[in-house]
N, C-alpha and C positions, 0 to 999 in steps of 0.2 A: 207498708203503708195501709190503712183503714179504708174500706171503701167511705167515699162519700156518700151521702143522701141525695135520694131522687131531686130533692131542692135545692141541693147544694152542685151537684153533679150539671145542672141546668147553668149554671153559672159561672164554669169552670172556662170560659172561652177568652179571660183575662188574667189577673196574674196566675190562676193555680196551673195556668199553663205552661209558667218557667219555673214549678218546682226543681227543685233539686232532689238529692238524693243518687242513690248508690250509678243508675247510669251517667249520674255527674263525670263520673273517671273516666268516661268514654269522650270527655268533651276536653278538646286542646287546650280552651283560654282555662277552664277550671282547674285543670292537671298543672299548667303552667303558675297559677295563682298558687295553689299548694304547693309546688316544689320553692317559688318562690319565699314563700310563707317558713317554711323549713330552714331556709337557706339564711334567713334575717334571725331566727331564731339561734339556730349554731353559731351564727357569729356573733350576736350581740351577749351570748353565754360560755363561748372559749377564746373567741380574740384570737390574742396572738399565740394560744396554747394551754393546755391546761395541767398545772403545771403540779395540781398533788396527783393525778393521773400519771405522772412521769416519774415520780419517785416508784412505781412496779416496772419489774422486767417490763421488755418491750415481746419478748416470746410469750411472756405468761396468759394461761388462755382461762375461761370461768363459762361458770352456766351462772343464767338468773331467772328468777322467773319474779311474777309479777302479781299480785294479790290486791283485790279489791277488799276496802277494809268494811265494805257498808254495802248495802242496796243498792245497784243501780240499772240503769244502759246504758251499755257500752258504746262510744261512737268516737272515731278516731281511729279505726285500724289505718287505712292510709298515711296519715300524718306520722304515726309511728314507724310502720315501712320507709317512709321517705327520711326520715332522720337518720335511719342505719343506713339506707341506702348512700346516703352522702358521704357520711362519713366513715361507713370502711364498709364495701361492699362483701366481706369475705363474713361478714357475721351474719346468723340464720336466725330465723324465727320462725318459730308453730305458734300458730294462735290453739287458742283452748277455747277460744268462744266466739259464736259468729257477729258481725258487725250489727246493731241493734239491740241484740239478747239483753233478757234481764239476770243479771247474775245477785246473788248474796253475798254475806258477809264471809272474808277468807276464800274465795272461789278464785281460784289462779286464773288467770286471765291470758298468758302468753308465756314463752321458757325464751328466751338470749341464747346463743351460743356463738363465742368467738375471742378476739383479745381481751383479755381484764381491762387495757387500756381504754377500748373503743365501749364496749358495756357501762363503762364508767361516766365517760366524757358525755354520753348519748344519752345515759338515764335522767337528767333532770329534762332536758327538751324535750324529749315522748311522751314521760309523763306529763309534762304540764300540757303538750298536745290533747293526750286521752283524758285525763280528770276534768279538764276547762272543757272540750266535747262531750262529755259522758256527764257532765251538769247538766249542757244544756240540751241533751236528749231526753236527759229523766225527767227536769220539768216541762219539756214541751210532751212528750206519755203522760205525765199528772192532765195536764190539761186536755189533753185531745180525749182521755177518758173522759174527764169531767162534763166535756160539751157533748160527747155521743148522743145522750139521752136526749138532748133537746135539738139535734138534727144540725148543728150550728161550725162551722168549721172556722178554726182558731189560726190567726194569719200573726206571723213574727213581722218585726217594724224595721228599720235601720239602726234603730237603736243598740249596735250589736260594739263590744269591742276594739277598740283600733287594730286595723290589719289583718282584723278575722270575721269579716262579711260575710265572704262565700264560705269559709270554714263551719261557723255559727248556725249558718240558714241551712248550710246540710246538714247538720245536728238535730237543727230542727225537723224539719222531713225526717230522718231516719228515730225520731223520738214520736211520731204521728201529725205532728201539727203541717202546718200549710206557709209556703213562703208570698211574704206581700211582694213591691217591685225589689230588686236587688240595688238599686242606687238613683242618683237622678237622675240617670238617663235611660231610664227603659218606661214609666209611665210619668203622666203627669198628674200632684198633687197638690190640688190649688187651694192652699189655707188663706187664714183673714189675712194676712199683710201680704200674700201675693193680690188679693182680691182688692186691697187697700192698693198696690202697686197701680194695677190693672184698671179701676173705677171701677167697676161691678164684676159679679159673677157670670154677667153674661158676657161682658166682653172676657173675660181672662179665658173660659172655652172658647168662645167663637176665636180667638188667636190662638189660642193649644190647637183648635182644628187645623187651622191655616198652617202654623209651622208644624205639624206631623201628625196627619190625617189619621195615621194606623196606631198608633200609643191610644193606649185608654186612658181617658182624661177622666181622673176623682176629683171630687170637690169636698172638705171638709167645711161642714154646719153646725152654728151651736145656738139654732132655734128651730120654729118651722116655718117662719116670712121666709128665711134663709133655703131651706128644703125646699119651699116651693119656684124660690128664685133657679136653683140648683135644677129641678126638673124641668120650667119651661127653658133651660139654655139647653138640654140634651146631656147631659152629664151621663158616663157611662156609668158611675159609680158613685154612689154618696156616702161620705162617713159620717154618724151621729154623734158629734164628740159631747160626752158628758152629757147627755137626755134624760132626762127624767122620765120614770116610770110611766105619767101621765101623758107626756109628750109623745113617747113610743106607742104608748096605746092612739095617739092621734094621727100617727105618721102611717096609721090603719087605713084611714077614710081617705089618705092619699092616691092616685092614678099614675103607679108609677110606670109604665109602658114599658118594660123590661129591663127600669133600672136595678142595679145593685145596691143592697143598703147592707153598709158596713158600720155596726158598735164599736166603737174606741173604748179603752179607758180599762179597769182591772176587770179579772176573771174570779165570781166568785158564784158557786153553785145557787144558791136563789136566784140573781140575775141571769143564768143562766138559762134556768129551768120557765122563769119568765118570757126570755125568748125564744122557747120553742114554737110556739104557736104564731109568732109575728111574721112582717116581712123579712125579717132582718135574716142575710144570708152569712156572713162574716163577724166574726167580734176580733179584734187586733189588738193586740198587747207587749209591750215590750220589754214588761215582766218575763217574755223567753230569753233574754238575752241578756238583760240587762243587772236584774236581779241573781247575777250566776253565783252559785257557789258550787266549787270543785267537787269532784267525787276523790275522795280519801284514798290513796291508790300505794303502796307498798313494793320496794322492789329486791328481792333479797341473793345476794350474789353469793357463789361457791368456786372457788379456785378450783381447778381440774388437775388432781393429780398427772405425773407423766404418763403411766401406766393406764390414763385413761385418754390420752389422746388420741 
């Protein structure tokens, strides 16, 4: 991961505190989430069997290894381990590249070895584990370069996949960018029709305080009567949704007493480079997740002679 900025770093005492990333696999609910993740995948892709797998010997054994057809980073070694590991633990794997790495085009990625059956049956679910990971590493690296320059740390949204939140958001982190909350229950994000719910912004915090004092309670704005409503309730966090150039230069003369101001809405290098110099500690997109397209991934299998067993 990237070091953050001294002004970014100042900020870090809310969600960038439940990044994810590689010491994730040290964590029980997130291991359990994965293996579960894996487990819905093999089944909803072999069933009751897979049955042109069964037309080879049940002895016949193969190597394969694995090519990346394009650019990218890699992310997904886990999720691959846990696919072989389910379903036949006697098959091996050498990675050829560490979890993150940028590889090229043709750059083997990993070698198989074990039953032709189980190599078979396994290869479409790993892959699609690694290529769907290894998208959304490589655009959250596009991005997390692109804000360097202007000090601005780039947060993924919920916006992610069915069934692959925590899968995604660690993609995210191991591609450089920053994970927002992981669901509705770890922070509170009071937009216009919770506010509309609630009767104002002040009451929707002042009741966020009351039922869970310790959650950092965001408030999403899309003016500055709004923003300043947002600061006199105490808001830990504010998001700018869709502001205008002029606005943000007005959300200057603001006294934000060591609120957070988070920019919503797409990432592109002027608006970036614009927000170097502001308050603004966050820009959030859902363009990490959402906009995914696969990394191009190739898996090429060799029967193993007997003489080579």
């Amino acid at each position: 991961m990237p070091e953050l900025t001294d002004r970014a770093q100042a900020r870090q005492r809310t969600t960038l505190t439940q990044q994810f990333g590689r010491h994730s696999l040290q964590d029980p609910l997130f291991v359990r989430n994965l293996q579960r993740s894996v487990a819905a995948a093999l089944e909803e892709d072999i069933g009751d069997g897979d049955i042109t797998a069964s037309l080879i010997p049940a002895q016949q054994r193969a190597e394969a290894v694995v090519i990346s057809r394009e650019a990218a980073v890699i992310c997904g070694r886990p999720w691959v381990d846990a696919v072989f590991a389910q379903l036949d633990s006697e098959v091996t794997i050498e990675w050829l590249v560490d979890e993150g790495q940028r590889v090229e085009p043709q750059q083997p990625l990993l070698r198989l070895r074990g039953a032709t059956r189980s190599l078979l049956s396994g290869e479409r679910c790993a892959l699609n584990f690694l290529q769907t990971l290894s998208g959304t590493a490589t655009v959250a690296h596009y991005y997390a370069a692109l804000a360097a320059p202007a000090g601005i740390a780039v947060l993924d949204t919920r916006k992610t996949l069915p069934g692959l939140r925590y899968a995604q958001k660690y993609a995210v982190a191991i591609g450089g960018c920053y994970n927002h909350r992981i669901g509705l229950f770890d922070a509170f994000l009071i937009k216009e029709n919770h506010i509309a719910g609630c009767g104002s912004i002040a009451s929707a915090v002042a009741t966020a305080r009351q039922k869970a004092s310790g959650k950092m309670v965001e408030v999403e704005v899309e003016n500055l009567d709004e923003l300043d409503q947002a600061l006199a309730a105490g808001a830990d966090r504010i998001m700018l949704d869709n502001f205008t150039t002029e606005q943000l230069q007005a959300v200057q003369s603001r006294s934000l007493a060591g609120c957070e101001l988070e920019v919503s809405g797409n990432i592109e290098a002027e608006a970036l480079a614009a927000l170097a110099d502001s308050a603004v500690h966050f820009v959030s997109s859902g363009a990490l997740t959402k906009h995914l397209r696969a990394i191009d991934l190739s898996m090429r299998l060799t029967v193993v002679a007997d003489s080579d067993r």
